[in-house]
TIMAR-655840 format. One record per residue: residue in three letters; x negated, y, z negated of N, C-alpha, C in turn. Coordinates in steps of 0.05 Angstrom, whole numbers, m for minus. Example, Ala and Ser with C-alpha at 12.3 -4.5 7.8 and 13.67 -1.06 7.14 Angstrom:
2
   code     n.px     n.py     n.pz    ca.px    ca.py    ca.pz     c.px     c.py     c.pz
    ALA     m264     m114     m156     m246      m90     m156     m264      m66     m156
    SER     m257      m45     m142     m273      m21     m143     m258        1     m157
! end
This chain:
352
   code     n.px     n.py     n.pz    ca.px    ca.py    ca.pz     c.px     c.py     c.pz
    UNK      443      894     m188      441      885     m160      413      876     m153
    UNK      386      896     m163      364      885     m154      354      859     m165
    UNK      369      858     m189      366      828     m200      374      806     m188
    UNK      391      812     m178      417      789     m164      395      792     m136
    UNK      393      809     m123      375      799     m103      346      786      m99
    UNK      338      788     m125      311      778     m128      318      744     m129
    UNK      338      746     m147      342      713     m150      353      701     m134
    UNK      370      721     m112      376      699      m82      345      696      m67
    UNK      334      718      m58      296      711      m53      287      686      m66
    UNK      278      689      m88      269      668     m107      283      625      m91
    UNK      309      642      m92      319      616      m91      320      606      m63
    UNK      307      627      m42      309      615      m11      287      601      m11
    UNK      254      621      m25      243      612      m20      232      581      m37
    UNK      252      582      m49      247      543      m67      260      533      m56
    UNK      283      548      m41      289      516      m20      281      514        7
    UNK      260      538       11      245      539       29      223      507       33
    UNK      207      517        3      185      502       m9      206      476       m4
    UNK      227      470      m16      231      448      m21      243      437       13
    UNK      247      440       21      246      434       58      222      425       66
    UNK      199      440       58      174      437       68      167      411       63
    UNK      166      412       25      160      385       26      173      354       32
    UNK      201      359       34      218      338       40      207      330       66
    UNK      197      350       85      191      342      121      164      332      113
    UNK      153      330       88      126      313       97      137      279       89
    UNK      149      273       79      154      240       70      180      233       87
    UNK      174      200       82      199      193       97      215      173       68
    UNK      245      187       75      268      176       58      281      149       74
    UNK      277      134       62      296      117       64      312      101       38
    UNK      337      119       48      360      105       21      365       75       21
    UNK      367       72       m3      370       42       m8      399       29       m2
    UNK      406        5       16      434        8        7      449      m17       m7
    UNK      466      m32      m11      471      m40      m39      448      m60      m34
    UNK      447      m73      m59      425      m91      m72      415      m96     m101
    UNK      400     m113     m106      384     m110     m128      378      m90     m142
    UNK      362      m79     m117      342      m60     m131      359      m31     m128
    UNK      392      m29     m132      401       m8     m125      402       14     m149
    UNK      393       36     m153      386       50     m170      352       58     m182
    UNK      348       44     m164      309       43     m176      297       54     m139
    UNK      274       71     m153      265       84     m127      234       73     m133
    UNK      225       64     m102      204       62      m96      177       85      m83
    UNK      156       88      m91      141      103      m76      119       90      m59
    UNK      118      100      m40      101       79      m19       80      107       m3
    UNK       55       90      m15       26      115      m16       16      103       10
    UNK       17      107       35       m5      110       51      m26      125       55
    UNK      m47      125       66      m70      151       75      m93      130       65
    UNK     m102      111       94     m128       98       98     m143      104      117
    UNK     m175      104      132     m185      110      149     m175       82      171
    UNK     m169       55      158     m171       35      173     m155       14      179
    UNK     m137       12      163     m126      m20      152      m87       m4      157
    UNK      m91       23      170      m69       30      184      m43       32      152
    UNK      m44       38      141      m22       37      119       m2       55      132
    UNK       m3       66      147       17       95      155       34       73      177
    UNK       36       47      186       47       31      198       62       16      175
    UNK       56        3      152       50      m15      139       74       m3      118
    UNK       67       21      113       80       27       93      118       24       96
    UNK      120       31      118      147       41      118      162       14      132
    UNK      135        0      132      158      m26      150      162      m41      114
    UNK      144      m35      108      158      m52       70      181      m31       60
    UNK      175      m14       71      204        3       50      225        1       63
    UNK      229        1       93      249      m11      109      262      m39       94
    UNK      245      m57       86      251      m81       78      262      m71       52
    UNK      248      m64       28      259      m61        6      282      m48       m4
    UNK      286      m23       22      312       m3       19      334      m22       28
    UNK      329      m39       50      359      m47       75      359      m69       62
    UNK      345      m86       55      345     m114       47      365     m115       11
    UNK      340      m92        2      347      m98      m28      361      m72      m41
    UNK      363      m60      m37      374      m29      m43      356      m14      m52
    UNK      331      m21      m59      309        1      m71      316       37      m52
    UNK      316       54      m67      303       74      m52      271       82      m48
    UNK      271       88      m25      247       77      m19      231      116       m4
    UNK      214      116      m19      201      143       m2      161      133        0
    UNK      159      136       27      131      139       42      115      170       40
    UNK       96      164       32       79      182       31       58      184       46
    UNK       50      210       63       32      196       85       11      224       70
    UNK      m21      219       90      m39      236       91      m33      252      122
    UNK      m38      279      114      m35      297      130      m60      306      144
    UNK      m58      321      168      m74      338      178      m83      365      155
    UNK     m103      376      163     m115      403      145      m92      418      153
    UNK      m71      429      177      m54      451      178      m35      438      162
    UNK      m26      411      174       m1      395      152       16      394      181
    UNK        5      393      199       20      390      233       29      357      236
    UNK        1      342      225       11      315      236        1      299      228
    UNK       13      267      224       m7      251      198      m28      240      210
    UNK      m47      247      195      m75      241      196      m90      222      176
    UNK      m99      200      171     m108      187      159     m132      195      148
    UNK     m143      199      171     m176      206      167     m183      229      153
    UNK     m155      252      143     m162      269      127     m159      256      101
    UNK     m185      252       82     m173      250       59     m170      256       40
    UNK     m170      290       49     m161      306       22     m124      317       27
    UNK     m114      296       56      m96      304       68      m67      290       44
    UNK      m68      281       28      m43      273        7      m22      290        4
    UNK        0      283       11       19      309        8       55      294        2
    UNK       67      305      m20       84      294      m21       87      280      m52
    UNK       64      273      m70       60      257      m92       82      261     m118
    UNK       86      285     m107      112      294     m127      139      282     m129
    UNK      137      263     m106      155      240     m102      162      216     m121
    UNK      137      219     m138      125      196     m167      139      202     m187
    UNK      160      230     m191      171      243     m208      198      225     m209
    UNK      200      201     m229      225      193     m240      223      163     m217
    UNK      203      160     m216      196      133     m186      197      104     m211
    UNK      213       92     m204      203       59     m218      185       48     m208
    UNK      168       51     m183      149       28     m176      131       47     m157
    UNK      105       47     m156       75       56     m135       69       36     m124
    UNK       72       33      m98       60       13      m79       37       34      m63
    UNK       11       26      m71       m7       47      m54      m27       27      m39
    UNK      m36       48      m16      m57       22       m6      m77       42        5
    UNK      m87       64       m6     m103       83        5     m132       83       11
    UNK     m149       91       21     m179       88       22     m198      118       11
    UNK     m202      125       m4     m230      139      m14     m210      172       m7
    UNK     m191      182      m16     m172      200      m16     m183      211      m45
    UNK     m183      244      m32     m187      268      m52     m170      283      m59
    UNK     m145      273      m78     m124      297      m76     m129      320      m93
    UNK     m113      338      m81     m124      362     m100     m116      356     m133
    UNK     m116      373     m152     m107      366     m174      m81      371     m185
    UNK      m70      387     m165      m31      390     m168      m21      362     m154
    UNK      m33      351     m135      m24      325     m135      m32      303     m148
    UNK      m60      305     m153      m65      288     m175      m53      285     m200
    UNK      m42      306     m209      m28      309     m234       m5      292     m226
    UNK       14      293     m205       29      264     m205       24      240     m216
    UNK        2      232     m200      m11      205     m215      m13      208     m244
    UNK      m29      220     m252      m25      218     m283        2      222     m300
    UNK       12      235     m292       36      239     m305       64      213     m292
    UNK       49      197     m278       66      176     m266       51      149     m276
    UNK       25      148     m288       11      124     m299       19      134     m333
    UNK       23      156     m342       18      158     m365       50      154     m378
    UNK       64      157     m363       93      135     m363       94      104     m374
    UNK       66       97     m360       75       68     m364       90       51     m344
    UNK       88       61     m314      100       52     m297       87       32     m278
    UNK       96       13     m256       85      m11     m252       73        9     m227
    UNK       50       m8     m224       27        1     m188       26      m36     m176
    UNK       31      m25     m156       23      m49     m133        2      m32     m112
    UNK      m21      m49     m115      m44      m41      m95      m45      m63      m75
    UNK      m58      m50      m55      m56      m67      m27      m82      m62       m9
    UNK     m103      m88       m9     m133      m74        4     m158      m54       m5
    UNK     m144      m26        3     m167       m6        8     m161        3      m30
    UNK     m131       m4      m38     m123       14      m68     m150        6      m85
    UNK     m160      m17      m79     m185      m18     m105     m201        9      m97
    UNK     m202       22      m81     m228       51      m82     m208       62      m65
    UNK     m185       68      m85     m165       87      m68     m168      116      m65
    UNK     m191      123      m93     m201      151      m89     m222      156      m94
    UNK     m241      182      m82     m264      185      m84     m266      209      m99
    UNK     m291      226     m107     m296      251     m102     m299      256     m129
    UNK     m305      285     m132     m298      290     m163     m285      292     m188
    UNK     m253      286     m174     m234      295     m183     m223      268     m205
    UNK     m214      279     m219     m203      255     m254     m167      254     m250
    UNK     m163      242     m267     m136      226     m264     m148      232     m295
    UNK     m134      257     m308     m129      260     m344     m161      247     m343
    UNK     m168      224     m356     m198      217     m362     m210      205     m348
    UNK     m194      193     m332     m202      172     m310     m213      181     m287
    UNK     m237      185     m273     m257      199     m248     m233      189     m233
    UNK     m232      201     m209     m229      182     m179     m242      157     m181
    UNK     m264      158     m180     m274      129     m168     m273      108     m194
    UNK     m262      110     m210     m262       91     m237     m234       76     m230
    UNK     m212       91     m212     m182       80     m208     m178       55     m205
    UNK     m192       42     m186     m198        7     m186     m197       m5     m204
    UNK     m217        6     m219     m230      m20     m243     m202      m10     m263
    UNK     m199       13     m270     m176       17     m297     m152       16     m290
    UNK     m141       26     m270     m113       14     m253     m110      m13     m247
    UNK     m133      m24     m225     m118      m51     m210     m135      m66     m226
    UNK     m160      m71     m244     m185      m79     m253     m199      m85     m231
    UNK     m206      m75     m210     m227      m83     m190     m228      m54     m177
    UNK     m253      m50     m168     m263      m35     m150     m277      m41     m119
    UNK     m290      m26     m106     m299      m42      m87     m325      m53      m86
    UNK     m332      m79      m82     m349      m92      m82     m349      m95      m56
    UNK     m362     m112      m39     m364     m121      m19     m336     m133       m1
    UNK     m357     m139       21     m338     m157       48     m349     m186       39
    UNK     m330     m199       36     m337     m235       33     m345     m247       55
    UNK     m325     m248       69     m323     m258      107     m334     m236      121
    UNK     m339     m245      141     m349     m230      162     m322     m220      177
    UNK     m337     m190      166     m313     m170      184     m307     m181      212
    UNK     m290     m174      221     m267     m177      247     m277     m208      258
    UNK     m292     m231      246     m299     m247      258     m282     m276      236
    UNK     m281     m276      211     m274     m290      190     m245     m279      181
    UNK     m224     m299      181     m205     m286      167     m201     m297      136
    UNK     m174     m292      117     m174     m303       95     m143     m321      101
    UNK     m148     m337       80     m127     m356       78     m130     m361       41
    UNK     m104     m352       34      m93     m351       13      m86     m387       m6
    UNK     m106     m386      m28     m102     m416      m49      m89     m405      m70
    UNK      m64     m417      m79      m64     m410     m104      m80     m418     m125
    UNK      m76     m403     m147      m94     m415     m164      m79     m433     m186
    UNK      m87     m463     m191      m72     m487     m202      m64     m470     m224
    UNK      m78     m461     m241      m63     m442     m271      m40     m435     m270
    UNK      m38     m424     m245      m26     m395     m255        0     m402     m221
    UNK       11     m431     m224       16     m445     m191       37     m443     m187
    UNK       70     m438     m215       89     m431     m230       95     m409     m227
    UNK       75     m384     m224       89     m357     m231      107     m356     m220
    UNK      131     m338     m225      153     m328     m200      140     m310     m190
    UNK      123     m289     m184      116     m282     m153      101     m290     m140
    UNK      102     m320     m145       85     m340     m121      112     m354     m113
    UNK      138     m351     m117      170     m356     m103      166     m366      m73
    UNK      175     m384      m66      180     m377      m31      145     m376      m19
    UNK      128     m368      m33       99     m363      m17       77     m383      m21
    UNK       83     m395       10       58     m418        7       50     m417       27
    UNK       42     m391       49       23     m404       68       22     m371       82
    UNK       m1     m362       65       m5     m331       65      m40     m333       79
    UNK      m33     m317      100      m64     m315      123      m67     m293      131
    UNK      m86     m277      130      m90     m257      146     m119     m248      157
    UNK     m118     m238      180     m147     m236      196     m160     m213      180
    UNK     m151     m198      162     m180     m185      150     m190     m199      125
    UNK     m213     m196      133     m238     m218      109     m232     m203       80
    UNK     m244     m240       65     m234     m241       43     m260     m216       28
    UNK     m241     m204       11     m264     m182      m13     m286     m200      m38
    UNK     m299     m192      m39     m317     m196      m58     m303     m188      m84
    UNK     m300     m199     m110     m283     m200     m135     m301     m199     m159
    UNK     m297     m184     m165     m330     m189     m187     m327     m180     m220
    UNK     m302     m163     m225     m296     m149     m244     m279     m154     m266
    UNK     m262     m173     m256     m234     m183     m260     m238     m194     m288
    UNK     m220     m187     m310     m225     m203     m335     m202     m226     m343
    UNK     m213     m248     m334     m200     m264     m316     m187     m286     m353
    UNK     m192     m269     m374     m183     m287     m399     m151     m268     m405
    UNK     m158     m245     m390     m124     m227     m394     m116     m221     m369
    UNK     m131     m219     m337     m121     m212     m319     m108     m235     m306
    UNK      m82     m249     m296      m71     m271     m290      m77     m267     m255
    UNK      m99     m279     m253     m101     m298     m218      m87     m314     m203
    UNK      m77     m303     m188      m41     m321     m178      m57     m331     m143
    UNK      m75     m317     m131      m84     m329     m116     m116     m330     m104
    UNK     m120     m342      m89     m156     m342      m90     m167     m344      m53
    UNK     m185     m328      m44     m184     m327      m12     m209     m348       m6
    UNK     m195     m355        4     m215     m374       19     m225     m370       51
    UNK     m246     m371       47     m264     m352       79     m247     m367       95
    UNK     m241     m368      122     m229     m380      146     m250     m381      173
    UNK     m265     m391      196     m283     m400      204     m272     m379      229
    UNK     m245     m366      227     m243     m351      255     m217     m327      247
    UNK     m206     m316      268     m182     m304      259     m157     m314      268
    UNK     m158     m329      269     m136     m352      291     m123     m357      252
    UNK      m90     m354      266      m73     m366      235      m73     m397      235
    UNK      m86     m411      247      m92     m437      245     m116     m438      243
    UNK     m140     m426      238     m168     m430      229     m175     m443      211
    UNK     m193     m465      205     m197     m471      183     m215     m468      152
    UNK     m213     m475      133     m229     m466      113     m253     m461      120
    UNK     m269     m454      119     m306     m453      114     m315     m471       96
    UNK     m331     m494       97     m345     m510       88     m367     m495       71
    UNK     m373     m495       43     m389     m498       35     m395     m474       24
    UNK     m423     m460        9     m423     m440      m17     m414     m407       m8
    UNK     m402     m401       22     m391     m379       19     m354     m386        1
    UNK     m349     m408        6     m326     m407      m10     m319     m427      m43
    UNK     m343     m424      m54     m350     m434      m85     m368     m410      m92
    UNK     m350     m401     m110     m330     m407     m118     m304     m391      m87
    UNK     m283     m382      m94     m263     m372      m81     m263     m345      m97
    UNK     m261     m331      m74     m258     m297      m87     m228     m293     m109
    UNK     m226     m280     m120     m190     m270     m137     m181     m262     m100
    UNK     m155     m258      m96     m144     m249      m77     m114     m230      m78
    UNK     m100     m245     m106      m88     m234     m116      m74     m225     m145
    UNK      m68     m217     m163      m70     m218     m180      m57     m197     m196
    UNK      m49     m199     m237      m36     m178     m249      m54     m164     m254
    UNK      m53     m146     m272      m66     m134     m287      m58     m107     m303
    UNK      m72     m117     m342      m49      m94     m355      m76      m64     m350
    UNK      m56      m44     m348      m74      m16     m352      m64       m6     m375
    UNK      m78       15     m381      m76       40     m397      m80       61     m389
    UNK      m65       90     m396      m57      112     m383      m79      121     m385
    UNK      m89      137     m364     m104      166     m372      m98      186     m404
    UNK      m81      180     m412      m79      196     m437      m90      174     m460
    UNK      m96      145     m456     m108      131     m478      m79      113     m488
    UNK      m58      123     m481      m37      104     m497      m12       84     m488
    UNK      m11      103     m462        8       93     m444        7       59     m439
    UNK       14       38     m435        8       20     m418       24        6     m403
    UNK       18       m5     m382       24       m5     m352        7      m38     m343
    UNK       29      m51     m321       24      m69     m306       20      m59     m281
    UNK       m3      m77     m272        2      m81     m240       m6     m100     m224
    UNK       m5      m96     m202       m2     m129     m175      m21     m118     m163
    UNK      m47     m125     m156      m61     m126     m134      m62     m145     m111
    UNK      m76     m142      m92      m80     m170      m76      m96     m146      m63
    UNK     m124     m164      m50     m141     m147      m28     m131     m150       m1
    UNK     m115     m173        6     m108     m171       32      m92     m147       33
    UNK      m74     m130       64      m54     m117       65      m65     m104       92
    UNK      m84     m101      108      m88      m94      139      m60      m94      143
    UNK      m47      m76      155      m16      m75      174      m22     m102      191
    UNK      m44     m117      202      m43     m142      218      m38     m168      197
    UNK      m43     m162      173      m38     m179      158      m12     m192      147
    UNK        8     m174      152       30     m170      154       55     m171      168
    UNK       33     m185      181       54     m205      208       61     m228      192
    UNK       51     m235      162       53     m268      156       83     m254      137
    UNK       95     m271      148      119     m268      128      117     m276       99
    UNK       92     m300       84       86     m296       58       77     m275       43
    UNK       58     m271       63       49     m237       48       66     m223       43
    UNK       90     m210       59      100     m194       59      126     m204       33
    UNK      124     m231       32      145     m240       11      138     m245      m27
    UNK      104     m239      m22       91     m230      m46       89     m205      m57
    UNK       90     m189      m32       94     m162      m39      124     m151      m53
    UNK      145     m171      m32      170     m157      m44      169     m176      m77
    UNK      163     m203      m70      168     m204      m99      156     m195     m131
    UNK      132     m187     m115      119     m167     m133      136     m137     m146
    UNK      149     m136     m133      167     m104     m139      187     m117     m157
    UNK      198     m134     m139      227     m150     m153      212     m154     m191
    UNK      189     m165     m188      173     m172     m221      162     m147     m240
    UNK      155     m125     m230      145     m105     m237      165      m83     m243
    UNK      191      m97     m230      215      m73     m242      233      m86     m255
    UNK      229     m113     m266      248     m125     m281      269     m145     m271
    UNK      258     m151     m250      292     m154     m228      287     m189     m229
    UNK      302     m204     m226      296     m236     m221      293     m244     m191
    UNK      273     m256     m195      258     m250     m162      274     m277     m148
    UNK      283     m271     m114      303     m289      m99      280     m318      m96
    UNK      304     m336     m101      290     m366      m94      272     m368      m61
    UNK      281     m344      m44      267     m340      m12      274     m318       m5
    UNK      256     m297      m12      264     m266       m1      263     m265       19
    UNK      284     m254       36      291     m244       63      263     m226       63
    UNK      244     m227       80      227     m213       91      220     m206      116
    UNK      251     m207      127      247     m203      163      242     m176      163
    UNK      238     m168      184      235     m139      185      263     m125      204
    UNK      265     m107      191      290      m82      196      285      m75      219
    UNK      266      m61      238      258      m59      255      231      m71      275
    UNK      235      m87      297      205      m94      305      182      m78      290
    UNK      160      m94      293      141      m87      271      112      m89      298
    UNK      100      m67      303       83      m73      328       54      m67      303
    UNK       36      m69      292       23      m67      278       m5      m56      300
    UNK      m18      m40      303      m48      m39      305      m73      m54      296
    UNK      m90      m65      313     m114      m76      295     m127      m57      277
    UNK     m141      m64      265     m156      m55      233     m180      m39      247
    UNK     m185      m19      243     m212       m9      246     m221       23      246
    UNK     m242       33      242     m245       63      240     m242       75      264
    UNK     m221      100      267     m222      107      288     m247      143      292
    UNK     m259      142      310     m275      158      305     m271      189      325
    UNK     m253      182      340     m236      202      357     m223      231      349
    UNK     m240      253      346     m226      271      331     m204      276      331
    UNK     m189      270      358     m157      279      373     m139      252      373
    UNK     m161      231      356     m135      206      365     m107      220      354
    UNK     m108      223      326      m84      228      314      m64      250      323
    UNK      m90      271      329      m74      305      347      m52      288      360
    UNK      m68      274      386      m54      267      408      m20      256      399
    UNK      m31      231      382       m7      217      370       12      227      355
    UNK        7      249      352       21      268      334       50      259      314
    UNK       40      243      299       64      213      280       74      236      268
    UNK       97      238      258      106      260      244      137      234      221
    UNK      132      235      204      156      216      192      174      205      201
    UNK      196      223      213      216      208      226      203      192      253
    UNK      181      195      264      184      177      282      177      146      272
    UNK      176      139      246      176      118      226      198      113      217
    UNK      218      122      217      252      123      217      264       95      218
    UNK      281       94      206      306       71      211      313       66      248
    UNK      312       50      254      313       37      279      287       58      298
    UNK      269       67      293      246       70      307      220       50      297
    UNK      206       45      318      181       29      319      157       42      338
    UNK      141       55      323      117       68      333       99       57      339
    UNK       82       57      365       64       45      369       38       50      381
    UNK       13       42      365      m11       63      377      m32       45      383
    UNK      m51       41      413      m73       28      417      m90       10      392
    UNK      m99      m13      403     m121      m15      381     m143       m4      379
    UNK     m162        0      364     m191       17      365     m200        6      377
    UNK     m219       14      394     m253       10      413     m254       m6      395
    UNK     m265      m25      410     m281      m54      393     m264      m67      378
    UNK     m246      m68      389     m218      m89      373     m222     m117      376
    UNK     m223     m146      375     m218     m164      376     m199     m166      392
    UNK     m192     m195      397     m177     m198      412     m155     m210      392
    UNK     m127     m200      391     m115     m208      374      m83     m213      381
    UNK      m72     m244      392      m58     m243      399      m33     m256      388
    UNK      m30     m250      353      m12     m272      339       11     m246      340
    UNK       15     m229      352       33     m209      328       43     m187      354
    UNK       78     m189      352       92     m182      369       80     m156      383
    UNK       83     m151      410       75     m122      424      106     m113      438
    UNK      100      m93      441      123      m85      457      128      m88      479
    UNK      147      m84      499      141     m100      526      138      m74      541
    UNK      125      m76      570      119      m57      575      135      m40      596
! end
């Protein structure tokens, strides 16, 4: 009998644990489609470029649209009360990577401990596809290794880039997406010809551009207006990479692995329905699937996005207290822009 009771204990408290961590991510089931049987993981936790918006409006799309299952991963507060961006040792949930076909991450300078880090490695050393988005070139900082790979090496050996510079002038220059003539054919350039977004183009400097395939190239923009025009002259000669493959190798030395970068991905960026149709077809290419002649990229639910910027408010997030489900199937969350926002008026608001 004391046996038998130990192992009903045992087993409350693992489905204790396992409650716990189910309430930090958000599920969304796939329903029929393409992609029905293949699960997606979608990494938010940025100081700036809002991914905790961003993320779940693409998995909305990939789960309802295409059948992917689709799970969001947010950064937490230090108690684990409420998502917090700005913590970034706040990662929680990574164990979600366990048996995942595809990583869509878009994180900024994140310290996970090393029980979550061990996800990653044991999810790169698979051989499985990553899609990075923006901040993923210096998705992590700190001391901590991925099997051989530092934190801050993740860029360059995952996506092949790290962070270099701002190209454009922050909040004042936006980018506007060229393909590149080479490479003008690929199928996840499908359907996508007229990709803009108001955060400035990145500086590209790493790229080994005789094996990494360049599918598109940013060209500075003179304002943030989606009708802005090019920039004349040597800020855009050459044109930055903007988006692009690239093969990795595992932290264990043997594994190897594709992935999709692009530096654009600000949640404001993501008002352009190309972007958002590079991204899906990036998944559709990275999991084997034959990418649609014009992916449905409407969104499942209004999409109110936040402007881009550091928020420095210790209680912004307390206050807002985002907790997963309020990112849910037919919910649309919506939070101020930061002090010193621009003025930015291409991209739906709610009414009041």
């Amino acid at each position: 009998m004391k046996c038998l009771a130990s192992l009903f204990v045992s087993a409350v408290i693992l489905a204790s644990v396992s409650s716990a961590d189910d309430a930090k991510v958000l599920r969304l089931p796939g329903l029929d489609g393409p992609g029905k049987g293949k699960k997606v993981v979608l990494i938010a936790g940025d100081e700036e470029y809002r991914t905790e918006e961003s993320m779940p409006m693409l998995g909305k799309i990939l789960s309802q649209n295409y059948g992917f299952d689709c799970v969001v991963v947010f950064s937490w507060d230090k108690a684990g009360k409420y998502i917090d961006p700005n913590n970034q040792e706040g990662l929680r949930g990574l164990s979600e990577l366990k048996g995942a076909d595809l990583m869509i991450i878009g994180t900024r300078f994140r310290k996970p401990d090393a029980e979550q880090a061990q996800y990653i490695v044991d999810y790169l050393n698979s051989g499985q596809p990553v899609i990075g988005i923006r901040t993923a070139t210096h998705a992590f900082n700190g001391d901590g290794k991925f099997g051989k790979i530092p934190y801050g090496k993740w860029g360059r050996e995952i996506l092949g880039e790290q962070w270099v510079s701002h190209h454009g002038a922050h909040k004042k220059q936006g980018a506007r997406a060229v393909v590149d003539i080479e490479n003008s054919v690929h199928s996840i350039l499908r359907g996508v010809s007229d990709v803009f977004g108001p955060s400035d183009v990145y500086g590209v400097k790493h790229l080994d551009e005789e094996n990494d395939i360049v599918l598109l190239r940013g060209a500075v923009t003179e304002s943030l207006a989606p009708d802005s025009s090019i920039v004349k002259g040597p800020q855009n000669e050459p044109m930055q990479a903007l988006a692009w493959l690239h093969n990795y190798v595992g932290p264990n030395g043997a594994a190897q692995g594709q992935s999709f970068c692009t530096t654009m991905g600000a949640s404001v960026d993501l008002v352009n329905p190309d972007l958002r149709r590079l991204l899906v077809n990036a998944a559709f290419y990275l999991t084997g699937l034959d990418i649609p002649m014009e992916a449905d990229v409407d969104y499942v639910d209004p999409f109110y996005p936040s402007f881009f910027g550091f928020i420095k408010d210790p209680n912004w997030y307390k206050d807002l207290d985002y907790q997963p489900e309020d990112f849910g199937l037919g919910k649309t969350p919506h939070s101020p822009d930061p002090k010193g926002s621009p003025e930015w008026n291409f991209r739906d608001k709610p009414s009041q």
